[in-house]
N, C-alpha and C positions, 0 to 999 in steps of 0.2 A: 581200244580194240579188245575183243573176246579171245583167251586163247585158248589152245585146242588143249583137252585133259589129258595130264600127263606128265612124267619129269621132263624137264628143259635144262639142256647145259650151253653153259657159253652164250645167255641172255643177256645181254647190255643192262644195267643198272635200270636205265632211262626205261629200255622197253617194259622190263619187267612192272615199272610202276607206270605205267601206261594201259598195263591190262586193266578193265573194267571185272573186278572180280574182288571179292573181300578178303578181308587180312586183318590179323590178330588188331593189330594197330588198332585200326579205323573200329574195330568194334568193341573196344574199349570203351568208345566215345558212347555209347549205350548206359553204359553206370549212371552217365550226367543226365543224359537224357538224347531222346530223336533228334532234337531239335541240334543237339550238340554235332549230331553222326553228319546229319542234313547237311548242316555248316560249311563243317571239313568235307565234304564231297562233292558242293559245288565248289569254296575256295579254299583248296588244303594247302596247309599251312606251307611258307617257305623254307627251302634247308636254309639251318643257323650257321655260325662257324663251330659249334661245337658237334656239329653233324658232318659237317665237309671235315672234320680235321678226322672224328671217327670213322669214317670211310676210307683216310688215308692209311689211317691205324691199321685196321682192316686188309688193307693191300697190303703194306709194309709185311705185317706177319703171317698173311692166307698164304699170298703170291709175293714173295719178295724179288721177285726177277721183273714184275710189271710194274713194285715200285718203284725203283730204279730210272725204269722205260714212261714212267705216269705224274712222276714230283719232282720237284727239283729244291734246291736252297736256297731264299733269299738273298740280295749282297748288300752290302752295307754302301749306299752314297747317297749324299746328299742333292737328290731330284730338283732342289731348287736351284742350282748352279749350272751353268752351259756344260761344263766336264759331267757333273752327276749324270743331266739329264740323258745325254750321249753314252755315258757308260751302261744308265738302265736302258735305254731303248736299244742297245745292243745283246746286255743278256735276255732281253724280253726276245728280242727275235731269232736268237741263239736256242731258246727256249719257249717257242712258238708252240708246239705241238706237246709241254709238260704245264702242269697246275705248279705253280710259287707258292711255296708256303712261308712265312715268316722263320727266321731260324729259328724260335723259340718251341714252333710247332714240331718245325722240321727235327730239330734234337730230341722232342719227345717223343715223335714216331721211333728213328732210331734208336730211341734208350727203350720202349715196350718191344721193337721187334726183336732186339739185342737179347733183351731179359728173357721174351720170351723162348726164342730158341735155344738160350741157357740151359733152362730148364730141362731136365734129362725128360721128362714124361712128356713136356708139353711139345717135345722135338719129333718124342716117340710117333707121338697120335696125328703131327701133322706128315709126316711122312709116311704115315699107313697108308695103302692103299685106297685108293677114293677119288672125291671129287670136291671141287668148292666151287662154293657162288650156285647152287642148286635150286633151280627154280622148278616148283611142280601146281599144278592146278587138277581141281576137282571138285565134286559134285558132292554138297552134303546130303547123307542119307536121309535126313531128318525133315531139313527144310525145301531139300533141291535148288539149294542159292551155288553159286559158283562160287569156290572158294582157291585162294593162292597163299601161297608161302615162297620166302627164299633163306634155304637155309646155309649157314656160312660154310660146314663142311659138311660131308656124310661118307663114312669111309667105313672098313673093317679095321677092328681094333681085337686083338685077345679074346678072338673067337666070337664075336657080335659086332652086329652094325648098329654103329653109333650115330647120333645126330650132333653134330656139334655147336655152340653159337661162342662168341669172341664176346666179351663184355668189358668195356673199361669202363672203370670206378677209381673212387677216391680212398677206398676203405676196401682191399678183397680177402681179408680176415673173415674165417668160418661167423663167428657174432656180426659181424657188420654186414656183411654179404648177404647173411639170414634175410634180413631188411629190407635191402636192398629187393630182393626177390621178392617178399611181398607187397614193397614199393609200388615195382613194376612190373607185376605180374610174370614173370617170366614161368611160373609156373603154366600160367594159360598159354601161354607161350609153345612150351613144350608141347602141351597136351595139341594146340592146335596143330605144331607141325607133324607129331605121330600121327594123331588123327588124318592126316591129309595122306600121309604117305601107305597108313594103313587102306585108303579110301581106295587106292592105286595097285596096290599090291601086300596083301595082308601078312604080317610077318611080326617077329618078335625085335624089336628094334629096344634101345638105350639112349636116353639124351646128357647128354653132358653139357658142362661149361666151362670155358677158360676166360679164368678172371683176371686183370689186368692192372695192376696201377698205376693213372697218370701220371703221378709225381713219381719221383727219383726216391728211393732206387728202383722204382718199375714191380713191386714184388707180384711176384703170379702165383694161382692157384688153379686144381682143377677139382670142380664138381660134379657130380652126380645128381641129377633132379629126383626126389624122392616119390618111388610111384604112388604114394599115397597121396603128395602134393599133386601131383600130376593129376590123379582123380579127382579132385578138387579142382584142380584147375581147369579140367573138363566138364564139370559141372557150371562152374562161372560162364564156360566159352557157350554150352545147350542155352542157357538164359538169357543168353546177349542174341545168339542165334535165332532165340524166337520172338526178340524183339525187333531186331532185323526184318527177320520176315513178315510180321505186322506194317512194319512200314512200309518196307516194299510194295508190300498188295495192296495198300491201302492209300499207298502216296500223300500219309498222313502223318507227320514227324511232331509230336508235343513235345512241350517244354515241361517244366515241373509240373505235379499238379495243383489245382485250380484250390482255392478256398486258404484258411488256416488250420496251422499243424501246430502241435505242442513242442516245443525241441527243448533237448537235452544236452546237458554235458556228454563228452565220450564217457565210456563204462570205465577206461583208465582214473579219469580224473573224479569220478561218482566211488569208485570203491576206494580213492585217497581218503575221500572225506569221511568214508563207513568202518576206513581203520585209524583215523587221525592220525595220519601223516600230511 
């Protein structure tokens, strides 16, 4: 379904990705090629367990009163015995209406939501004034394709409105995180969801991140998206956008191109060999 332009709160996960409308994600798959975007938009991909466990992440430290109401803890019995099976099929029914996480997962939610509300700044920003789980949709000026985001929080923070997004990683050290963000683009990221929110309602907006590590001891960090990254990252998102819209109009999705290419080592590994290292 198409949904109507505009911010949306208290959108079910499920509906939100049910809108027919584009999103940073899916147009990434543009870098690879049409053919890739094509793919994923008749059969997109399944959620992993490393998706459903970051979703729980997500609850535990957005809303931690619906994780409570949303998860529960796995029990320890052995389901192959008459007593096991009796004992699970009673917490299963006890816990009818929660998702079971494995305790292993279960302890890690509560060791990031722990750590993170630790954190004097990161307790600061999620109690600011605002909202979470914010879904907005709108109209590129560019192309006129319909475009969506959901962003984790959006609140007033020290006098600006902030975009906020939750990330966990393995590494949220300033060096490692660097990486990480150009990894996975998080900078097009930002730039899409300003961009969206600017499309709505033009204003001087800030995006930040709270960085997260899954292992113990959980350590967090909070950053700042750099607006020169962000421009850049706005530049990547125009070029994916008008390849987009080629296809669209054209209901024409290529794969690579056709013939041969000459290829190269990366430039990392071509200037090792022009300094012999």
């Amino acid at each position: 379904m198409k949904p109507e332009v505009g911010l949306h709160k208290d959108v079910p996960e499920a509906v939100y990705h049910s809108w027919e409308a584009v999103n940073n994600s899916w147009l990434k798959h543009f870098d690879r090629s049409a053919a890739h975007a094509h793919w994923d938009r008749l059969y997109p991909s399944p959620q992993t367990p490393a998706m459903a466990l970051g979703s729980a992440v997500h609850r535990g430290i957005l809303e931690p009163h619906r994780f409570e109401e949303e998860y529960c803890r796995s029990i320890k019995c052995d389901r192959r015995t008459k007593v096991g099976k009796a004992d699970w099929g009673a917490f299963v029914a006890k816990n009818a209406d929660k998702e079971i996480l494995k305790p292993e997962e279960f302890d890690a939610c509560v060791g990031m939501m722990n750590s993170a509300w630790k954190d004097t700044a990161i307790a600061d920003i999620l109690k600011s004034p605002g909202h979470t789980e914010v879904s907005a949709a709108w109209v590129d000026e560019e192309t006129g394709i319909l475009c969506k985001g959901r962003m984790d929080r959006v609140s007033q923070w020290e006098g600006w409105t902030w975009l906020w997004d939750l990330k966990t990683t393995e590494d949220a050290s300033e060096k490692e995180f660097r990486r990480a963000i150009s990894k996975y683009d998080y900078h097009c990221q930002a730039a899409h969801y300003l961009d969206g929110l600017n499309a709505l309602a033009p204003a001087s907006r800030r995006f930040g991140i709270i960085a997260i590590e899954k292992k113990p001891p959980h350590c967090a960090a909070v950053y700042e998206m750099d607006p020169d990254d962000i421009e850049m990252g706005r530049y990547d998102n125009a070029q994916r956008m008008l390849k987009c819209q080629e296809a669209l109009e054209s209901d024409n999705w290529p794969g690579y191109p056709s013939g041969i290419k000459t290829i190269q080592l990366p430039g990392w590994r071509r200037k090792a060999y022009e300094y012999g290292d």
